[in-house]
N, C-alpha and C positions, 0 to 999 in steps of 0.2 A: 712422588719423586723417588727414582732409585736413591742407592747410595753414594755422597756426594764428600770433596773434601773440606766443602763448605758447614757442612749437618754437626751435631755439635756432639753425637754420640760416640766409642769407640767397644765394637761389645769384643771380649776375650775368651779364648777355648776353654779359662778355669771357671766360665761360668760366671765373672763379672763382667760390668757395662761402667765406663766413664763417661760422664756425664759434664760438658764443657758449661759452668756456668754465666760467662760471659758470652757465651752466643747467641745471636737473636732469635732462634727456638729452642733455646734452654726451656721456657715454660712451660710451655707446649709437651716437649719430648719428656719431660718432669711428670706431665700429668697423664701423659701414656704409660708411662712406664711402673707408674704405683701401681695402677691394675696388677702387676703380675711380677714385681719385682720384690724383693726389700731393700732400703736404702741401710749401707753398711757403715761408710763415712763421709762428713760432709763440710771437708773447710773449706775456704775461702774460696778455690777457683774449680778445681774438679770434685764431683762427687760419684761415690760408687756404691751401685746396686751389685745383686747379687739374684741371680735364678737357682730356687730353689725348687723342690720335690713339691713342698704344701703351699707358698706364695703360685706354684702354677694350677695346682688341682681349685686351690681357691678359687684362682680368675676364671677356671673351668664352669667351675659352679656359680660364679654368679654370668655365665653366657659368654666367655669368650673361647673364642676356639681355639686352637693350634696354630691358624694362617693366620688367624688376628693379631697372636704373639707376634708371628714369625712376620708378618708385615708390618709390626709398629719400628720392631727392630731395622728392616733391612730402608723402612723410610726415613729414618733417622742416624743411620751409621754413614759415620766416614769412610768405610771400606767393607768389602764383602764381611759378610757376618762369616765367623769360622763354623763350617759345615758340621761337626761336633755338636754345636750348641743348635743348629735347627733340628739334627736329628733328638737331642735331647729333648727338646721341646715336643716334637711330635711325640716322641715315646712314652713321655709322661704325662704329657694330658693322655696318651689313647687309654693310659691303663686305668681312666678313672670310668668307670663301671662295666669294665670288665670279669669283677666280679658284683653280684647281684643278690642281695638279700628279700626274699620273696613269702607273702604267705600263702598256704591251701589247705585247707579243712582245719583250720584251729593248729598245724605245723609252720615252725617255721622250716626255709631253705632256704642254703647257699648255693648259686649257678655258676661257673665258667663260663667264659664263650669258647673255652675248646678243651680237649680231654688233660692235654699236656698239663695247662694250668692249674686242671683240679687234682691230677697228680703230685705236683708239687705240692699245693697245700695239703693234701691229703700228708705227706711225708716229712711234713714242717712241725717240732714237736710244740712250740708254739703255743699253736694252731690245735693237734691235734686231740688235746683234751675237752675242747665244745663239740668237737663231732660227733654227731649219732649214726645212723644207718644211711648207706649209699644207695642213693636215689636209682639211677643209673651213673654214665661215665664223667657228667659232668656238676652231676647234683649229690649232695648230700644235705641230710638233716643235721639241725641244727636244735640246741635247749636253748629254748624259748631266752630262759632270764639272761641266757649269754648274748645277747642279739648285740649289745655292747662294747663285751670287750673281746666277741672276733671280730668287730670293727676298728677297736682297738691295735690286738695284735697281726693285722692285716695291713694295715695304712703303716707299721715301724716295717713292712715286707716290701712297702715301695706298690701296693697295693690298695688304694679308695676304694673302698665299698661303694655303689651304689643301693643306698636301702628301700627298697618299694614295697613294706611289709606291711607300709601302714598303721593303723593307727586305733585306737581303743576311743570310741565314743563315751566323753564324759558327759555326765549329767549333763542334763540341759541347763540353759540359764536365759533369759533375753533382757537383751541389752543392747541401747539403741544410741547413735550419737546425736546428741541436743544439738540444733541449729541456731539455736539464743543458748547461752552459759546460765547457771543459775547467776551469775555474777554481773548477768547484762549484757552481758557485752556479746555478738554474734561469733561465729564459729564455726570454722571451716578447714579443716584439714590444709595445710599447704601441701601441693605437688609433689612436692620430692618425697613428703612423709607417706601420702598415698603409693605414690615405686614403691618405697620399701614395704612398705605394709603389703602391699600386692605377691612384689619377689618371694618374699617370707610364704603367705598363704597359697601360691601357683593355684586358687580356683579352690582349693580344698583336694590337689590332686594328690597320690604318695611320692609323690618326687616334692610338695611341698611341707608345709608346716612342722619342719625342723630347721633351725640353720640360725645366722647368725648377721644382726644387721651393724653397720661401725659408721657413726656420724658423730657431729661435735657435739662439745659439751653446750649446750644454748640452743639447739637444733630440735626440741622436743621430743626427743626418747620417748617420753611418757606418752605422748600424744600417739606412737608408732604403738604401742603397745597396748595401748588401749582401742586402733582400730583391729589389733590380734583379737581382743576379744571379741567384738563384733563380728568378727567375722567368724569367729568358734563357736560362738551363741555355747558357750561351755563353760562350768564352774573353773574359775583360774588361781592357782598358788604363784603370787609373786613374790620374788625373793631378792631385799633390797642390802646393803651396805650397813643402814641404822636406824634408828627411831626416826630420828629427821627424816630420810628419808624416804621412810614408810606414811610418815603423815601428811606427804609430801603428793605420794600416791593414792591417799586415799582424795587428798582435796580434789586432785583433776579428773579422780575418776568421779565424785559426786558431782564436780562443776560441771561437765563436761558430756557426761551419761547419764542414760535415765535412772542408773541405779541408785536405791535409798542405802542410809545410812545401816538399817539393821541387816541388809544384805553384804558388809563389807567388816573382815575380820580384822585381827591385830594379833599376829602371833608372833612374843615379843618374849625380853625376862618380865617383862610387868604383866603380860595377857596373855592367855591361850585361847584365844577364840577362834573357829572356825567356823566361817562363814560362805556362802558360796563363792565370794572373794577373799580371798585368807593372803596376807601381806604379813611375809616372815622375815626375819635378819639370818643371815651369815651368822651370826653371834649366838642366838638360841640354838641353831641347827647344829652349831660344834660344839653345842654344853656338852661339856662329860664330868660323870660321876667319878668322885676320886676315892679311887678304892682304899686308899689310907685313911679315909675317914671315916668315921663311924657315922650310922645316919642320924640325921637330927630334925628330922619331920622334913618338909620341902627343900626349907633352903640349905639347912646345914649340910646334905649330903653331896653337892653341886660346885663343882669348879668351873667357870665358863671360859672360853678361847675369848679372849679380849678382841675388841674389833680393832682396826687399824689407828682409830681416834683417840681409840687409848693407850695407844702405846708409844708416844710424844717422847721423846729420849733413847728410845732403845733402838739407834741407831738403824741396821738394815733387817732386824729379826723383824718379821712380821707377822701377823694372824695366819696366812693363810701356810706362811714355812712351817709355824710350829705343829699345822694342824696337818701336813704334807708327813712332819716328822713321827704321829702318833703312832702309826702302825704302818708294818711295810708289807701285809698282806691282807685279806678283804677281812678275814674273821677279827683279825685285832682292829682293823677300822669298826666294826661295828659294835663291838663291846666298849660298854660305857656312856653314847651316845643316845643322850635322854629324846633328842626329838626326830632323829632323823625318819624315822617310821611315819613325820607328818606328810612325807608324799604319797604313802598308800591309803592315810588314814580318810584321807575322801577321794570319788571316782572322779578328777581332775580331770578332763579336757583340754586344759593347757598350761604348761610352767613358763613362768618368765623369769628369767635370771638378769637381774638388774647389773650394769660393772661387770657383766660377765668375766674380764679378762681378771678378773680375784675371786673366782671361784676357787675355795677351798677342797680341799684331798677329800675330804669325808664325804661331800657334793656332789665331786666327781664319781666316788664309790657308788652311791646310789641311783645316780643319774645312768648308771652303766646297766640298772634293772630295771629303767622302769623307759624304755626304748620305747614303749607302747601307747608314749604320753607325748602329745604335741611340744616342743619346746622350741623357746623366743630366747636367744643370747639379744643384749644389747649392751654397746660399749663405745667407746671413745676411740680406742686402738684396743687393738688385738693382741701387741705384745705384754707379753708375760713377765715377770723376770725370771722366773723357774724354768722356762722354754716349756712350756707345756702345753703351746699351743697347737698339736698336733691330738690332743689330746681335746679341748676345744673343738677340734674337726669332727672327730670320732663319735662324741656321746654329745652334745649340743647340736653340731649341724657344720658343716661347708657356710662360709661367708656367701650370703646371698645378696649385698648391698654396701658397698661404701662408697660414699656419697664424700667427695673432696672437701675438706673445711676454707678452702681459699674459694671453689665454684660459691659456695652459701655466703660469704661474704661479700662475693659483688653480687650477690641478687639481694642483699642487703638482710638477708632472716639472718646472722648471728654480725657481732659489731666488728670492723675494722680494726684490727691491732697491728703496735708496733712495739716489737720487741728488741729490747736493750741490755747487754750485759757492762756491768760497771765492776771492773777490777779492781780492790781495794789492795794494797799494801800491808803485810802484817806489823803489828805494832814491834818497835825495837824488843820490850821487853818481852814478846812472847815468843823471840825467833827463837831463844833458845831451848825452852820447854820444846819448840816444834822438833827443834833440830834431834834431839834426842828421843823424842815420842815412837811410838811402834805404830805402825799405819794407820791404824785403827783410833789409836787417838790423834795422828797426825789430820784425820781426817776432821772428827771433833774438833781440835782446838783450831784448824782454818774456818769452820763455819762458824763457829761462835765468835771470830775474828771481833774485839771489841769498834773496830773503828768503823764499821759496817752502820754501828748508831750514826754516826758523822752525814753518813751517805745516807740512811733513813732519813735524817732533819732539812737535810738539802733537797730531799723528795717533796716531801712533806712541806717543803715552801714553794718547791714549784708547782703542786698539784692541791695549794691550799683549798679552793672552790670545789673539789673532786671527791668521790667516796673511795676512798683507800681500802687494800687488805693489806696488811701484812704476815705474810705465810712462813712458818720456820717448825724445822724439825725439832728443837730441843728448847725442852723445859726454861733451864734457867735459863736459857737466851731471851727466850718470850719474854719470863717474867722481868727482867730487867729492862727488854725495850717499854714494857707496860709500864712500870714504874716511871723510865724515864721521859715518855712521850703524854703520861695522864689518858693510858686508852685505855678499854676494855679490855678483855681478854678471853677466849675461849680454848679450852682444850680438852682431851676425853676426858678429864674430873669434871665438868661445868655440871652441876645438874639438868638436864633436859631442861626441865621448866624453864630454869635460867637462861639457856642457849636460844631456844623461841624468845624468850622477852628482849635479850640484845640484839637476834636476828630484825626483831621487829621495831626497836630503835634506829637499827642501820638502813634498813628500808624506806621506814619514814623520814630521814633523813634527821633527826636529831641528833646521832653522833653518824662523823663525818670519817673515822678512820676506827680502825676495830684488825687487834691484833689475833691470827689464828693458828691451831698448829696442825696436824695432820686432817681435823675434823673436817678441818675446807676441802680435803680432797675429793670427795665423794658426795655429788650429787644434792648439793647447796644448792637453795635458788635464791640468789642478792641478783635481782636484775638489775640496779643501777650501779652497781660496784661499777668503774672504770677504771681502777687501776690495782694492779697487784705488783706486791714487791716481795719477792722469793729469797729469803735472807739465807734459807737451810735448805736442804732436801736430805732423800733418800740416796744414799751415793749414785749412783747414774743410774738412775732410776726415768724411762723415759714414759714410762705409762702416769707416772707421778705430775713430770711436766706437764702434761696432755691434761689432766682433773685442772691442775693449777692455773693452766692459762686460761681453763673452760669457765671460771668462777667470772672471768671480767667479759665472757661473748655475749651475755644477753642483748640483744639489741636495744639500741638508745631511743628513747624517746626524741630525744634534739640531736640525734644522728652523730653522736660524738665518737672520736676516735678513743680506742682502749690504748693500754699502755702495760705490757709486764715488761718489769725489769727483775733480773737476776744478778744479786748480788754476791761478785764471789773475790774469793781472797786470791790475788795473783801470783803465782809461782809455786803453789802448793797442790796438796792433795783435791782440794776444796776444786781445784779448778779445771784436775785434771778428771770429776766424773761430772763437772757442769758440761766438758763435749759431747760426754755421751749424750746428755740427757738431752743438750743441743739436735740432735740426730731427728725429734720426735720435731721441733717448731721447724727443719729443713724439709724434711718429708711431707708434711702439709703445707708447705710453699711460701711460709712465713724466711723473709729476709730480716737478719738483725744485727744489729750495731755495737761491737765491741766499745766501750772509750774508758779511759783510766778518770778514777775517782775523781783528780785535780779537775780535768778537765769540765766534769758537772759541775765542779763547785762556781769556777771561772762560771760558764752560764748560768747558773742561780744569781750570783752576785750579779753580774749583767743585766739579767733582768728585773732587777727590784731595786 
């Protein structure tokens, strides 16, 4: 169908699209348009995307073309699309491999497809401290260890590389997928994980095994990443969040693969083993030596970048900004940094970067030399809060796959949710600290909103038979709903040990509700959890919601509905970055229900 005034789309010359959400292919046109759009805002009745430079080279890259864009748009607009925005579209997808990174005889090279263009970069100063000698008019050599960041400073030119340079055979390894689990139970790859795994590896061609796959949180990640290594048949460095979730990987790859235990490493602060599977933290890889201290055998000389789990209070500072902030050129990134040397220190075959979308500055640094190594992003969403995801494109890979979290929900692999925001009221006597507070603590004292416990107990009675989380940014907030609810409690102080033993209380189902604070974010696996209650966050923070709501998709054994609810303080700060974060459950097609506090209590009371 051309464009009609029936169609519920309206696209603009400034490069947005309105999206009518009451129209009977709102969904539809919703779910075209994530391919190659990004959603910007999203209330009540219209919502707006936005075409961008790297949302279009992305949809490039995982196989849409130019008339694909350009006909989802003109099948779903009210009126002619403005000619602007088609030409825009053709022009920026054509420029994606128009320039070509190539090898020959142990060289690398950069190609044009025409003299003009390699003129300009040639005269882009940029640019032009990786260049070696002119090929002819449209080639030049390039140093090797830069293969990265002229991909880098090429793609902020409005310029995608196409990289065909290929790739360093690591060591071998073989590695088979079990068709029984050690665990009993049979095993078979589901469909969608097979696409991606596919996408990712293109055959073992050099247009593949780099790139970046984006499914929910419940969807098997791990499973995707472990047919990479099958099909690498190559020693592999995964690089996970935390311990948890390192031990996490090592289980499914023994359950799961023929590999044995002494084949599979733990490169941690407690272990440095390297093994033809070597599973590292985010957390070891940004230890740095603190040069104000004097050394004191191992551990005294060692300050390490806290992972996100532990930093429960500190508001929007996180691991990955601080580590952003250590150095603002390559030689100061690399001074200090006790482990980053473990990506050369064995002939890898292939890197998986677990949460990709919080890869750290120092990560990225290196990741920028070692081009030559097969690498596996995988993530929930792609967005960043640093905006760095152009830089994601560049030294990880082009999105080769994302896979809608509302399509996997009616095929029934991750659980039905419905998501609900419950506006509390701030208490009389804290309006006035609020009123005078500076943002920063305005933001604070709405999320610690005491009456938010009120609205917890009123949960907590309608979802008595239920396995509860409750997820919150700051310390003493936890610790006082802990106190006052008689739960658990975890946060980055828990000692591991401790953290598996409650884990595994909560699974077996002996306790039925378990308080947590940022540790939940990142690659938990509570499959029966069905309900999360969001008391705090990271100010609009939407990569945050996307972990948090992931904690309750495991699919249900008795096909039960999920349930997150967010709770926020109404009229304040608190409420104004729960929209943003809102933006991430719009864009994956989750619909949710505002209602005021009273109104919960009114249906508790109801029903009991």
């Amino acid at each position: 169908m051309a464009y009609s005034p029936e169609n519920p789309l309206i696209v603009q010359s400034d490069r947005t699209a309105l999206l009518e959400v009451d129209n009977p292919r709102y969904e539809e046109c919703r779910d075209q348009l994530a391919g190659f759009c990004e959603l910007i805002k999203s209330p009540e009745h219209i919502h707006t995307y936005r075409l961008t430079p790297l949302s279009l080279w992305n949809a490039r890259a995982a196989g849409l073309s130019a008339e694909d864009m350009v006909g989802i748009l003109t099948e779903y607009s009210k009126y002619d699309v403005p000619g602007n925005i088609l030409h825009d579209i053709r022009d920026y997808v054509g420029r994606y491999g128009r320039l070509k990174l190539f090898m020959q005889d142990g060289s690398l090279y950069l190609r044009a497809d025409d003299n003009l263009l390699m003129t300009e970069i040639k005269h882009n100063k940029t640019v032009q401290k990786y260049l070696l000698n002119s090929i002819d008019a449209r080639t030049v050599e390039i140093t090797l260890l830069e293969r990265g960041r002229v991909k880098q400073a090429l793609l902020k030119l409005n310029f995608p590389v196409e990289d065909l340079a290929g790739y360093t055979q690591g060591d071998a390894m073989e590695i088979r997928l079990r068709e029984v689990a050690l665990s009993g139970k049979p095993f078979l790859p589901r469909p969608y994980q097979e696409d991606a795994a596919n996408a990712f590896w293109q055959a073992g061609a050099a247009t593949g095994g780099s790139g970046v796959l984006v499914l929910p949180c419940g969807a098997g990640k791990t499973i995707i990443g472990i047919q990479g290594m099958v099909k690498a048949q190559m020693q592999t460095l995964i690089i996970v969040t935390g311990i948890t979730a390192a031990h996490q990987w090592r289980d499914e790859i023994l359950d799961k693969t023929t590999l044995t235990v002494d084949m599979i490493g733990e490169y941690s602060g407690d272990r440095k083993e390297i093994r033809p599977v070597t599973i590292a933290t985010y957390q070891v890889l940004t230890a740095r030596r603190d040069p104000n201290k004097p050394r004191k055998g191992k551990k005294g000389a060692v300050t390490e970048i806290a992972e996100p789990e532990d930093l429960v209070g500190a508001e929007d500072t996180n691991a990955w900004e601080e580590a952003a902030a250590l150095g603002k050129d390559s030689k100061q990134q690399s001074e200090g940094y006790l482990n980053l040397d473990l990506f050369n220190r064995q002939n890898w075959g292939l890197i998986i970067y677990d949460e990709v979308h919080l890869l750290p500055a120092p990560v990225f640094r290196i990741t920028a030399e070692i081009q030559a190594r097969r690498r596996l992003g995988l993530t929930a969403t792609l967005v960043r809060e640093d905006g760095r995801e152009d830089d994601v494109f560049s030294l990880i890979g082009p999105k080769k796959a994302d896979v809608p979290w509302k399509v996997l929900e009616k095929q029934g692999w991750i659980a039905t949710a419905i998501c609900t925001e419950i506006r509390i009221p701030l208490a009389d006597d804290n309006r006035l600290e609020y009123a005078v507070a500076d943002p920063r603590e305005k933001f604070r004292l709405s999320s610690c909103n005491p009456r938010k416990e009120d609205v917890i107990a009123a949960l907590f009675e309608r979802h008595r038979d239920d396995n509860v989380l409750v997820i919150g940014q700051y310390l003493d907030q936890l610790e006082s709903i802990t106190k006052h609810f008689e739960a658990p409690v975890i946060t980055g102080k828990t000692p591991q040990r401790e953290r598996e033993r409650i884990y595994d209380l909560f699974r077996r189902g002996i306790i039925k509700r378990l308080i947590v604070s940022k540790v939940a974010n990142f690659s938990i696996d509570l499959p029966d959890a069905n309900v999360a209650i969001q008391v705090s966050g990271t100010f609009g923070s939407r990569q945050e919601e996307a972990q948090r709501l992931g904690r309750i998709l495991r699919p249900k054994s008795d096909g039960s509905i999920a349930h997150f609810y967010a709770l926020v303080t109404k009229e304040t700060r608190d409420q104004e970055f729960a929209t943003h974060r809102q933006l991430f459950l719009t864009e994956q097609g989750y619909r949710y229900e505002i209602i005021d506090a009273d109104k919960l209590f009114e249906q508790v009371a109801a029903s009991t």
